[in-house]
N, C-alpha and C positions, 0 to 999 in steps of 0.2 A: 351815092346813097349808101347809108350803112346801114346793112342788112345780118338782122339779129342770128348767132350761129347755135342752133338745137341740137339735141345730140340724139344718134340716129341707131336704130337696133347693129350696123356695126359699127358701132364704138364700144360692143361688150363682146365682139367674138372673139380678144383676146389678143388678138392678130397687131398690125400697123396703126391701127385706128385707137384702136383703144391703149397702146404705147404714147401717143400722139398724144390722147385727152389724160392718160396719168401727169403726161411730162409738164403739159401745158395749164391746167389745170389743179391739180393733186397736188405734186411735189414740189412746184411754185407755193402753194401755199403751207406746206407741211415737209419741207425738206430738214433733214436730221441724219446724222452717222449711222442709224437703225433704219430708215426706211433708204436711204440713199441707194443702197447695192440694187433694188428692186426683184431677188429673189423670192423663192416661196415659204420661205418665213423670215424673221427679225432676229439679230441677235440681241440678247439684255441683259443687262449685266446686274447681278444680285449679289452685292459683295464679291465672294473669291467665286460663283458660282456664273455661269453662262445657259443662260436659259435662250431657246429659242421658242418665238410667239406669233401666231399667226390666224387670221378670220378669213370668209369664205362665206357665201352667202348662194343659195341652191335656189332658182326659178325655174326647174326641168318640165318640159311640156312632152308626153305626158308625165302625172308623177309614178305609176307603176310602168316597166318595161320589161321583156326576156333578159332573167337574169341580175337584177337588182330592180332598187326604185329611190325617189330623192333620200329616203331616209338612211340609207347606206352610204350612197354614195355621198353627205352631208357628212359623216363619221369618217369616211375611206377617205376623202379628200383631205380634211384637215389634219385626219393620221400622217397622211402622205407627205405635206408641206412641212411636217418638222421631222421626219424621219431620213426625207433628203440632206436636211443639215447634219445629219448624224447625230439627231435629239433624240431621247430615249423620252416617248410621249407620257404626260402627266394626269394631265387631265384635260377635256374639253366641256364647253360652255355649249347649250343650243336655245336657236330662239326661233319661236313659232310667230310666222303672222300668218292668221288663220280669216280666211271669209265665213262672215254670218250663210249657214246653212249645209255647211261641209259636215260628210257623214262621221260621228262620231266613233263608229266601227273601225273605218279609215283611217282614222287620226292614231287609233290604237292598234293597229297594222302596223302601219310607219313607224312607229315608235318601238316596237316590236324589232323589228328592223335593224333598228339603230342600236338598240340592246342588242341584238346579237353581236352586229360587226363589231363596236364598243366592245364586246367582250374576246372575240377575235384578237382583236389589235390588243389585248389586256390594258385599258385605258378605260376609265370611269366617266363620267358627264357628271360635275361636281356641280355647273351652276344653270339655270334657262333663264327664260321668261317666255312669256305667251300674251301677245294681243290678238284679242278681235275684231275686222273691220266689217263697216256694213258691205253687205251684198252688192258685188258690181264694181266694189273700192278693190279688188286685191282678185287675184286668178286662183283662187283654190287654199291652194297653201305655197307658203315661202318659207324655206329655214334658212338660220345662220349657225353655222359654228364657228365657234375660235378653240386653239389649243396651248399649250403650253409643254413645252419639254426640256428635259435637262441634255444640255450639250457635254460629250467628256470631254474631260482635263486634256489637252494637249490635242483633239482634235478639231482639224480648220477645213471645213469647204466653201468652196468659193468657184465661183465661172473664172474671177480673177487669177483665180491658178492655174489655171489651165496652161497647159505648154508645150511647144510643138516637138509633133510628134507622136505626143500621148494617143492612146486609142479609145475609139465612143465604140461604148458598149449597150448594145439594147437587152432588156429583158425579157421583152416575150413580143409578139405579135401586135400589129399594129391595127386601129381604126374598130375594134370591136364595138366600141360605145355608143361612137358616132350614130354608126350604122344602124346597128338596133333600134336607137332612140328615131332615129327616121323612116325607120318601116314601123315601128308602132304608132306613130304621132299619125303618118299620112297613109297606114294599112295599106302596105306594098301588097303587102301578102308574098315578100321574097324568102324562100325557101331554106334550108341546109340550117348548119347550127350557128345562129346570130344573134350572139347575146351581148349584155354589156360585161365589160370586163373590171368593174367597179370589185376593189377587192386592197382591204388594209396591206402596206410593203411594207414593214418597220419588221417585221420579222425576217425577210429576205432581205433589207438592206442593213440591218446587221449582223448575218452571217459574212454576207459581202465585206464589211468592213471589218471584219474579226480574220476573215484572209487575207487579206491584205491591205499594207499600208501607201499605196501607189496611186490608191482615188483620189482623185482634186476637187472633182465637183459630183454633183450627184442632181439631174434634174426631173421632176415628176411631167407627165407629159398629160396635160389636159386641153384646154379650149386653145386652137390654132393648130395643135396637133404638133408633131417632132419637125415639120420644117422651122413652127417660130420658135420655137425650145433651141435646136442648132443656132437660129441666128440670135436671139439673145445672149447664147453663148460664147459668140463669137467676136460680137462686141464687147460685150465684157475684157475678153483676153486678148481683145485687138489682133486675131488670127484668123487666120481662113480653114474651115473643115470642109473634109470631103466622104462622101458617104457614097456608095456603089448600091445601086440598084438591085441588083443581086442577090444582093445581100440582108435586103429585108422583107422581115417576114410577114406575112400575112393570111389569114387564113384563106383555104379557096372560097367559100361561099361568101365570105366578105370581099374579097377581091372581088368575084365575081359581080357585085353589089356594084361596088363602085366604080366598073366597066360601067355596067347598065346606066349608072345613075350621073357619068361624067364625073364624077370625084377621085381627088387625088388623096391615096392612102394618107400620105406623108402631113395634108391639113386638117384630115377629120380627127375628131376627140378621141382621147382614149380615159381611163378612170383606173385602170390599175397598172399604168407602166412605168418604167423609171430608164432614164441616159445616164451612161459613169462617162464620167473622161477621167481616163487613169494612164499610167505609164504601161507601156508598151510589153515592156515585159513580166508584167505582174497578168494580162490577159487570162492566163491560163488558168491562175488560181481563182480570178475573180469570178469566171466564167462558169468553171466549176462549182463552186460556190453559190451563185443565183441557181444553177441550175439543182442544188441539192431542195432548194424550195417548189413549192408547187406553183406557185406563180410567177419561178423564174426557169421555170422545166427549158424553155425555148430560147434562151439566151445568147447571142448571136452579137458578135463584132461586125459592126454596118460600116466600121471608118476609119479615119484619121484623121489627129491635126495637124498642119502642115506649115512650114517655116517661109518664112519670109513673106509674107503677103498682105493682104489687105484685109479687114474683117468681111468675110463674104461665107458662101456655103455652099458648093457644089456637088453635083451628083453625076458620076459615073452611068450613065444608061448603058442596059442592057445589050443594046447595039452596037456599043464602042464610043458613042460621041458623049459630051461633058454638057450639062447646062447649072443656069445659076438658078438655084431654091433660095425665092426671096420670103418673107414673111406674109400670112396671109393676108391676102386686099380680100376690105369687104366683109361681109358676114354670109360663110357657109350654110349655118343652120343655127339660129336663133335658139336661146332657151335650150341649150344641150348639157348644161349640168346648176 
């Protein structure tokens, strides 16, 4: 019997599932030099110019949380995906689908919102559109952005360059977003300071890059969280990273969080963090560097990439023993950005 296949709330958490339905899916039918790498934005080529291009599409349940809300995080994300390339952002595009009877006060909150970060990031919203469905067709509101930005002249990141050896560099604290967005959605009522950490990087990843020229890749860490960011990346470069437990940061009442709630730092969402893999001995300056930002104050070497192995991703625990960080199975928490 063949039995029709549906596609299931995880096949959008980011993780193995939804790799599977891109590969299978997607890039069967839309394969090209630009979408092939499968990063988080496109290179394009505009005469002598390299522009990088990328969309993003926001269903966050709920849409206001501690510390942002979809309308930010819509602007922070798509900043994010072309400032990992080391594009200097241009402009983005946002599109409303809006349900008949959504409060109009709200809509101009959100919007609100997204002017500020928009003006954060110094980057405009050049083009929209707005539909509206009937009542019951759509959950409140949906945004889409896409952006556009200029790549400079002689700069290349790639996962592809990665090279062993080289060191992963985190930016700040891990699982901020996650968390939040699931003590507001199921009112934990979990205490201490647990916000989302939704917040434009184009200004700390190009101080980073203006110190050094030793970064190879540069990845934004959203839905799957930094174990599927590592393993993406490791396939990419057909290497094996290792990252020390130790070594990463986390805040305590979000730690504490995800004691309570069985969750693992390393797969919940984050909104404003970014991974370097750069050469080894450039750490210092780069390090320094994130941390002269305010969203990269906490900046912390979590690893290494390591020669001769297989594409895999291991973690050093706390206790002395090694285990493997695969990508995430399944879907954590639906609707997180």
């Amino acid at each position: 019997m063949n039995i029709e296949k549906i596609i299931k709330l995880a096949d959008g958490s980011g993780g193995r599932l939804t790799h599977e339905l891109i590969e299978q899916v997607f890039l069967k039918a839309f394969f090209n030099p630009a979408l092939c790498p499968l990063e988080d934005s496109a290179e394009i080529r505009a005469g002598r110019e390299r522009l990088a291009f990328t969309t993003d599409s926001y269903v966050v349940d709920p849409l206001e949380f501690p510390g942002a809300d979809i309308g930010r995080i819509a602007v922070c994300g798509t900043v994010n995906d072309l400032a990992v390339k080391g594009a200097r952002p241009l402009a983005l595009s946002a599109g409303f689908i809006i349900e008949e009877g959504f409060s109009v006060s709200r809509l101009e909150k959100i919007v609100r919102s997204m002017k500020l970060a928009a003006a954060e990031a110094g980057v405009c919203i050049a083009a929209g559109d707005t539909k509206v469905v009937e009542k019951g067709k759509a959950d409140k509101l949906f945004i889409n952005t896409s952006g556009v930005g200029l790549i400079p002249k002689g700069l290349r990141l790639s996962s592809s360059a990665i090279r062993p050896g080289d060191a992963v560099i985190l930016s700040g604290r891990l699982a901020d977003h996650g968390v939040a967005v699931m003590n507001a959605r199921n009112q934990l009522g979990l205490s201490g300071d647990i916000q989302s950490d939704a917040a434009p990087l184009n200004a700390m990843i190009n101080g980073a890059l203006k110190a050094s020229r030793g970064i190879r890749a540069i990845r934004d860490i959203t839905r799957g969280g930094l174990a599927t960011i590592l393993n993406e990346a490791a396939l990419s470069c057909g290497l094996a990273i290792e990252i020390d437990e130790t070594a990463l940061p986390v805040k305590p009442p979000v730690d504490s969080a995800c004691r309570l709630l069985g969750l693992d730092p390393l797969y919940v969402a984050n909104e404003g963090k970014a991974v370097f893999f750069a050469a080894a001995k450039e750490t210092l300056k780069i390090t320094a560097a994130l941390r002269k930002n305010k969203y990269g104050r906490e900046a912390a070497v979590i690893g290494r990439v390591l020669k001769g192995s297989k594409p895999q991703v291991r973690l050093n625990t706390a206790i002395g023993g090694s285990r493997l960080v695969m990508m995430l199975e399944g879907e954590q928490l639906p609707r997180i950005c």
